[in-house]
C-alpha positions as CSV (number, residue, x, y, z in Angstrom):
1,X,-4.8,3.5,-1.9
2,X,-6.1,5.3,1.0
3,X,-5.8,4.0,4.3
4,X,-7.6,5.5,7.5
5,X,-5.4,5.3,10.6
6,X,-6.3,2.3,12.8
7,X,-7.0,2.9,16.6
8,X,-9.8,0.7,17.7
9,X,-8.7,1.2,21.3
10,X,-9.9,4.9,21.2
11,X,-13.3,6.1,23.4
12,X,-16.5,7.4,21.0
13,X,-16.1,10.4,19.1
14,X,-18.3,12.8,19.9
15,X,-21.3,12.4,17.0
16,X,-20.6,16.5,16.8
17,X,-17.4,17.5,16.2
18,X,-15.8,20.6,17.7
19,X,-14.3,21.0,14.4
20,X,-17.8,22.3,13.2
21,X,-17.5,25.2,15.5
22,X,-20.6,24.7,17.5
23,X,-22.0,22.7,20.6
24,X,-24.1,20.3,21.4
25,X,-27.5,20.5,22.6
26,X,-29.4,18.5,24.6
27,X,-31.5,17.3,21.4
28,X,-27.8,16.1,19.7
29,X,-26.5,14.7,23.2
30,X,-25.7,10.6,23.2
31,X,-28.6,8.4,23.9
32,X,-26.5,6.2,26.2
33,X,-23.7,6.0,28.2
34,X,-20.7,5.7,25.7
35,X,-19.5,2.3,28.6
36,X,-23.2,0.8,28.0
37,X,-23.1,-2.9,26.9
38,X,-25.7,-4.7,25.1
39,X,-26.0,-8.7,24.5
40,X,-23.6,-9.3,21.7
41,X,-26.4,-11.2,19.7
42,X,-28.1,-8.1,19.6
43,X,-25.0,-6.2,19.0
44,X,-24.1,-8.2,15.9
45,X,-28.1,-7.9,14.8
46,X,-27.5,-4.1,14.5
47,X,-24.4,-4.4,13.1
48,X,-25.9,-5.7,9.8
49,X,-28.5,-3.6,10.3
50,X,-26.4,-0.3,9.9
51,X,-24.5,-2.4,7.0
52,X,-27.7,-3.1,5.3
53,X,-28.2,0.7,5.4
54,X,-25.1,2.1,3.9
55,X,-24.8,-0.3,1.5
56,X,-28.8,0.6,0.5
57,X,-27.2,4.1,0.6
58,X,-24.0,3.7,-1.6
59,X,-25.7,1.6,-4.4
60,X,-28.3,3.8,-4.9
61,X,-25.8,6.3,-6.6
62,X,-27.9,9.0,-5.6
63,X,-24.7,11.1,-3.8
64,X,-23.0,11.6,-7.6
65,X,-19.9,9.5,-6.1
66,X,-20.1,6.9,-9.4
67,X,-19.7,3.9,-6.8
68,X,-16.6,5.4,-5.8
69,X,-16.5,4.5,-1.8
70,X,-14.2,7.0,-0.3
71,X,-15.3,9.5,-3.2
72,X,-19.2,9.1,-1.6
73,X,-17.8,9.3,1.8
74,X,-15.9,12.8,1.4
75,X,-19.2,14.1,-0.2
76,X,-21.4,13.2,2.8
77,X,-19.3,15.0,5.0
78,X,-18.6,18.1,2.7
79,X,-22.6,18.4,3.0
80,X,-23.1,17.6,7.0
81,X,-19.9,20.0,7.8
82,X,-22.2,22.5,5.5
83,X,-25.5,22.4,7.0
84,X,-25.3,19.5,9.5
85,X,-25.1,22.3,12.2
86,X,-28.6,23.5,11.6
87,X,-29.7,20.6,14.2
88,X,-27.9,22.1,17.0
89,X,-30.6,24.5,17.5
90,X,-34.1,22.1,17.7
91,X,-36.0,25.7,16.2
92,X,-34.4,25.9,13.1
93,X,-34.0,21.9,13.3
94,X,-37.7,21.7,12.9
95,X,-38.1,24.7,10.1
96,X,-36.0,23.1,7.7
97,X,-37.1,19.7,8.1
98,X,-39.2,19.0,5.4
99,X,-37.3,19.1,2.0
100,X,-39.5,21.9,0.7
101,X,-38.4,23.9,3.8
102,X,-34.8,25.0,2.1
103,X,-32.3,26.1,4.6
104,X,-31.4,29.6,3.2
105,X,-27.8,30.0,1.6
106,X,-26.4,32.0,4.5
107,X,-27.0,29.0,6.5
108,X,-24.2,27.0,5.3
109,X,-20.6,26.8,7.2
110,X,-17.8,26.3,4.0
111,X,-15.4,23.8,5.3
112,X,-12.0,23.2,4.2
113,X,-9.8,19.9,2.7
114,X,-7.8,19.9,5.9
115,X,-11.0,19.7,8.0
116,X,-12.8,16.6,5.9
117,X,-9.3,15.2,6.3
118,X,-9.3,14.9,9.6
119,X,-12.9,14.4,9.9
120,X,-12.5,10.8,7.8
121,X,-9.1,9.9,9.0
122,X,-7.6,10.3,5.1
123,X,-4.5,12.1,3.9
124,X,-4.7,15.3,2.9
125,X,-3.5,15.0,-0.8
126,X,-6.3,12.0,-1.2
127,X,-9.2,14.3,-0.1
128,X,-7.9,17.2,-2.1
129,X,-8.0,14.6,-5.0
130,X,-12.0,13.8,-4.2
131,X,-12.8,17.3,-3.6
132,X,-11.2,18.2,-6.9
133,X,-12.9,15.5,-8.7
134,X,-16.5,16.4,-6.8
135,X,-15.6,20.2,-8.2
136,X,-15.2,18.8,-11.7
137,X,-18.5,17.1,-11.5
138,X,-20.3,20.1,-10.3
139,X,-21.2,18.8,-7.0
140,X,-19.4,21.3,-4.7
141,X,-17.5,24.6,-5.0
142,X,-14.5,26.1,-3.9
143,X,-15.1,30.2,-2.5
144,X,-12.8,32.1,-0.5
145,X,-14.4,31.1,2.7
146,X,-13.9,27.4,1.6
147,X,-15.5,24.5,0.0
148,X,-19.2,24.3,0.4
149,X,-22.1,21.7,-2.0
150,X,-24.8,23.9,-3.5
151,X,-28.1,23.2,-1.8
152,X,-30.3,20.1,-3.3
153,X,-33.5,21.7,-3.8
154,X,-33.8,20.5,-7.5
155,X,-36.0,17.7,-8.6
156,X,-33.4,15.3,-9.3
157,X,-32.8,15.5,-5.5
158,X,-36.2,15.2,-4.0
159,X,-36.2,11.6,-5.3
160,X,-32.3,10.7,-3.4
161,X,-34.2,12.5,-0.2
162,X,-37.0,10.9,-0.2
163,X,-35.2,7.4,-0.9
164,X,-33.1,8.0,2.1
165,X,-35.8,8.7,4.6
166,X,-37.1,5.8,3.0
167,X,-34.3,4.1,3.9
168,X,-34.2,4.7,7.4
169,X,-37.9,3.5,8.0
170,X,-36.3,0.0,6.3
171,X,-33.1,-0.1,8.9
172,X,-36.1,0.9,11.8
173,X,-37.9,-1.9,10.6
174,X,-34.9,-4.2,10.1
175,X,-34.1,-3.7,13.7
176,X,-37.7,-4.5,15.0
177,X,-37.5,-7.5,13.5
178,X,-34.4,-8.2,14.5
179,X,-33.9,-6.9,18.1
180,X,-37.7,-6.0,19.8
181,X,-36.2,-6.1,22.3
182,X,-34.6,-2.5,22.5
183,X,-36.8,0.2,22.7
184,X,-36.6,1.4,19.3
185,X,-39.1,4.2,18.1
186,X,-42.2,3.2,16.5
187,X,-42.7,2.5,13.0
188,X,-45.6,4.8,12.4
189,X,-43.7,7.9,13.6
190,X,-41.5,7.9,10.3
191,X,-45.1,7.8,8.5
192,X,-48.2,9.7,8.8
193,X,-49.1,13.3,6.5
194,X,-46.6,15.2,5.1
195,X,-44.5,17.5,5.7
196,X,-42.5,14.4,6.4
197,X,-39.0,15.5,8.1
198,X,-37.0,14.2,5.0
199,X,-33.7,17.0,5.3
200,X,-34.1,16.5,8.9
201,X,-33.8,12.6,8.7
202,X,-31.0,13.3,6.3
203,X,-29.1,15.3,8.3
204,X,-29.1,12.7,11.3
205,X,-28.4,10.0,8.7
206,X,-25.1,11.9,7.2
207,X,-23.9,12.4,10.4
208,X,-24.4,8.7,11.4
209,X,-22.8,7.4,8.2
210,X,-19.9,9.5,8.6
211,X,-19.4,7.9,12.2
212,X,-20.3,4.9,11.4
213,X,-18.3,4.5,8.4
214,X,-15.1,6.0,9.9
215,X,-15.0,3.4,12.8
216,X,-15.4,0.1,10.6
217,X,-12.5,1.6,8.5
218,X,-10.6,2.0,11.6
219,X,-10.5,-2.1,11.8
220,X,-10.8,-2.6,8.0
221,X,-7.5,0.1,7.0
222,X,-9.8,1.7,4.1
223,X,-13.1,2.9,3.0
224,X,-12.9,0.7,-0.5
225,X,-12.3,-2.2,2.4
226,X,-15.2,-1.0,4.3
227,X,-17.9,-1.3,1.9
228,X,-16.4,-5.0,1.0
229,X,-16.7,-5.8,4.7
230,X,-20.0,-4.6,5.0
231,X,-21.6,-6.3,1.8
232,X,-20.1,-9.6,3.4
233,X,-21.7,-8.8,6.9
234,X,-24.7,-8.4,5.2
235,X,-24.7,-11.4,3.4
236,X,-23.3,-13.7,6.0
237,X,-24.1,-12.2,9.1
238,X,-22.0,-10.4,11.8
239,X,-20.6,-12.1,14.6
240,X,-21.9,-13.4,17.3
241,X,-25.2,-14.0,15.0
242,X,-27.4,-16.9,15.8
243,X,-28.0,-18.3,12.9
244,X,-25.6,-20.9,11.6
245,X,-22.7,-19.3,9.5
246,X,-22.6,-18.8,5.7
247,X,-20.1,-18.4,3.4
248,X,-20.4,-16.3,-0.2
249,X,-17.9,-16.1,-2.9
250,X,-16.4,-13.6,-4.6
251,X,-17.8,-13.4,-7.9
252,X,-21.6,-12.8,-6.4
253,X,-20.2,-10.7,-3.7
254,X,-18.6,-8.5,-6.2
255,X,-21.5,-8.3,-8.1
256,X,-23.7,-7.4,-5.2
257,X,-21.7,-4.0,-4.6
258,X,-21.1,-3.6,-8.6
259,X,-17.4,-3.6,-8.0
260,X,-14.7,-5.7,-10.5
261,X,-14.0,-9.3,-9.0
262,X,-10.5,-8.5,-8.8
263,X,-10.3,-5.8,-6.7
264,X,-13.1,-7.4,-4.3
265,X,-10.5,-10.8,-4.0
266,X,-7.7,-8.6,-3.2
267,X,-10.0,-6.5,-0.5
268,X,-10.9,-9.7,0.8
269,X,-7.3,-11.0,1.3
270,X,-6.4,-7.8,3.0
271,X,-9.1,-8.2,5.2
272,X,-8.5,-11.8,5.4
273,X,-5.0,-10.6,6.7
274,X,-6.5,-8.0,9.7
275,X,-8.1,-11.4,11.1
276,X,-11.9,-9.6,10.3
277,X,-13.1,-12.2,7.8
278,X,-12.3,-16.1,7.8
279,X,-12.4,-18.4,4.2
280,X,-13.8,-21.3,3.8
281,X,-14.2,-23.9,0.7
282,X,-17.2,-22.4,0.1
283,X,-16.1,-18.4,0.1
284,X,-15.6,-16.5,2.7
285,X,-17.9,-15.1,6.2
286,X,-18.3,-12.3,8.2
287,X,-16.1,-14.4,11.0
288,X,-13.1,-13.0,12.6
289,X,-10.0,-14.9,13.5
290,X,-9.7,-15.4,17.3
291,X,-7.0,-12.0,17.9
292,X,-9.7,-9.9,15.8
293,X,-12.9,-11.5,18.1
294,X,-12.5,-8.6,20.9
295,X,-12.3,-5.6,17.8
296,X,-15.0,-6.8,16.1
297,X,-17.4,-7.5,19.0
298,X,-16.1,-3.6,20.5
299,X,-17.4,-2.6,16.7
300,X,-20.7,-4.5,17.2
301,X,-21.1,-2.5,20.3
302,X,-20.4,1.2,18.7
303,X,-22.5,0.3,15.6
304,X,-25.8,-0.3,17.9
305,X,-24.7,2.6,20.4
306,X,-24.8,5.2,17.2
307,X,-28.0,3.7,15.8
308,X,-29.8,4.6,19.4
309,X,-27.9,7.9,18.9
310,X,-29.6,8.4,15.4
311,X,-33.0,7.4,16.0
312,X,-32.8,9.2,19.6
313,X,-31.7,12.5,18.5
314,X,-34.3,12.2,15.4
315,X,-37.2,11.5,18.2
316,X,-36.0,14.5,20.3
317,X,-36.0,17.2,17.5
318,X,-39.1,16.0,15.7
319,X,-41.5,15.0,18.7
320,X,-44.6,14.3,18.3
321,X,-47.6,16.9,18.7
322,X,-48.6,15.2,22.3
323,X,-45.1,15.6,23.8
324,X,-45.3,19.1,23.1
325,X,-43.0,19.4,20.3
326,X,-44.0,21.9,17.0
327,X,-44.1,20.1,13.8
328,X,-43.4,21.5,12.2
329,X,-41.8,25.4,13.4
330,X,-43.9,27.9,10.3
């Protein structure tokens, strides 16, 4: 089974890696400070949120993984390590936002095993395995100048974009509801006449999946453990929630991430072990033993810093027509 390494003690990867070979721009830069605290209610609010979301994401099946976790997980990244650098310049950010605006072949960056690796945290021989199996499947290709996914410009694909912008407008409005608070962006800017920046939306959401996804399975020891932990963060609530705990068992939880009850029980006692989950009579909750209170509630944190991240860096390369931003670039 693949296991990420666990560091939970480590600062905030930088959302773009200098593995990609390119820099930052101010558009891409953090939203916050990466030391910037929020109330852990709200915290644990976006927390689900961002759970809610990648699950959303990895049930849909639109990726090609076949509900395979760390199988979805490598793809994402083979495809933001691809293109995902296009966003570093806001110009060519805004040209190919729209998913009829197709970034041209020449555009994309072939990556290598070693480098999705090392971007996930995996062993090298289990993400040679995925990327053999995406291969097989047609979903990527291997060149001389390394592995690259061919551009999704076919029908099939429209539908998984659209579905994921789609998707982000629900998390938005998930975190609205939950935390109005924060100063999230407004509903109606993710609405409105097309083009709609659906490859651009994409892009940002990859790249925050990939973060997101690699810090959880920092605490949960594996990406098959993530998704478990997530669906019962979802379900039961993060900590530090207000509302009164609840418990789920293992047979509905399976179920809800269309996994065999088996595996899911022994997930469950694994993370059971880490001190990240607690059971009850009833099932078990989202409710970490008292070591595990400090890593969890340090997750909480990271989770709602990278959702201002995402929706911050989406704001900054698609403005609106009044703040002087082109929408989009012809």
């Amino acid at each position: 089974m693949a296991r990420a390494p666990t560091d939970t003690g480590r600062s905030r990867r930088p959302l773009l890696e200098p593995w990609m070979g390119w820099t930052p721009s101010p558009e891409q830069q953090p939203s916050e400070a990466p030391g910037a605290v929020h109330s852990p209610r709200t915290a644990s609010i976006a927390m689900r949120a961002a759970s809610r979301f990648i699950l959303r994401a990895y049930l849909a099946g639109t990726d090609g993984s076949g509900g395979d976790a760390l199988t979805a997980f490598v793809l994402v990244a083979l495809v933001d390590a691809n293109i995902g650098h296009v966003d570093a310049d806001p110009i060519l950010s805004r040209r190919y936002a729209a998913f009829d605006q197709v970034p041209p072949d020449g555009f994309k960056r072939p990556t290598s095993t070693r480098a999705l690796a090392a971007r996930l945290g995996l062993p090298y021989e289990t993400t040679r395995r995925r990327v053999e199996r995406l291969v097989g499947a047609g979903l990527c290709v291997r060149t001389p100048a390394g592995i690259h996914a061919p551009h999704l410009a076919r029908a099939e694909y429209r539908n998984g974009s659209e579905a994921n912008f789609k998707a982000v407008r629900t998390l938005l409005r998930d975190l609205h509801a939950g935390a109005p608070d924060m100063d999230w962006p407004a509903l109606d800017r993710f609405a409105g006449p097309d083009p709609l920046p659906w490859r651009l939306v994409s892009r940002r959401a990859s790249a925050f999946g990939i973060d997101f996804g690699s810090r959880v399975t920092e605490l949960t020891g594996g990406y098959d453990e993530t998704i478990t932990y997530l669906a019962l963060v979802e379900a039961t609530g993060a900590a530090d929630d207000a509302e009164p705990r609840r418990y789920v068992q293992t047979l509905p939880l399976a179920r809800s991430i269309q996994q065999p009850t088996a595996s899911v029980r022994r997930r469950l006692a694994r993370l059971e072990a880490r001190g990240l989950v607690t059971r009850g009579p009833a099932g078990h909750t989202a409710s970490p033993a008292p070591a595990a209170e400090d890593r969890v509630a340090r997750l909480n944190q990271e989770s709602l810093l990278l959702l201002r991240d995402l929706f911050g860096q989406i704001l900054r390369l698609w403005p609106t027509p009044q703040g002087g931003g082109e929408r989009p670039v012809p």
